[in-house]
N, C-alpha and C positions, 0 to 999 in steps of 0.2 A: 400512528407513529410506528416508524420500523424498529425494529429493535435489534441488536447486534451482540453476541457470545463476548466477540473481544473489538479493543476498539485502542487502534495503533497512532501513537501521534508523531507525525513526521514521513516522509516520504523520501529519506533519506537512504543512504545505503544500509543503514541498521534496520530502520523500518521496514522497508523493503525485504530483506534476507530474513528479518520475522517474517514477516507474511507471506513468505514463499516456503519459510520451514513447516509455517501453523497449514495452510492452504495443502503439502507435500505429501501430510502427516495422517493416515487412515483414523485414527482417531479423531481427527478436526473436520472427518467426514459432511456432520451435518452441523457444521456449527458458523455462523457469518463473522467475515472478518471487515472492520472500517478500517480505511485509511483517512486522517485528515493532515492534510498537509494547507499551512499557510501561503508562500507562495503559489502565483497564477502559472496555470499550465504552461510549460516553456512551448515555444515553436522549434523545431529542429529544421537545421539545415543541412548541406550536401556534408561539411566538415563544420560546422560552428552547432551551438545551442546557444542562442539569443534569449532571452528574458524578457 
């Protein structure tokens, strides 16, 4: 079983801007970050994001 340092729930803009502050941050060098987000991966398009 993998095991993870921190473990972020949501894939939202908050989640996200965690995980790019912890990920950023020389201290969070060796340590893994999760992301779990509920929603299925969107498809993007030229101007739309479909779900």
């Amino acid at each position: 079983m993998k095991k993870f340092y921190y473990i972020i729930c949501g894939g939202g803009a908050t989640g996200l801007l965690l995980s790019h502050s912890l990920i950023s941050d020389n201290f969070f060098n060796n340590k893994s970050v999760l992301i779990i987000e509920k929603e299925p991966k969107l498809r993007m398009t030229k101007h739309l994001v479909l779900g």
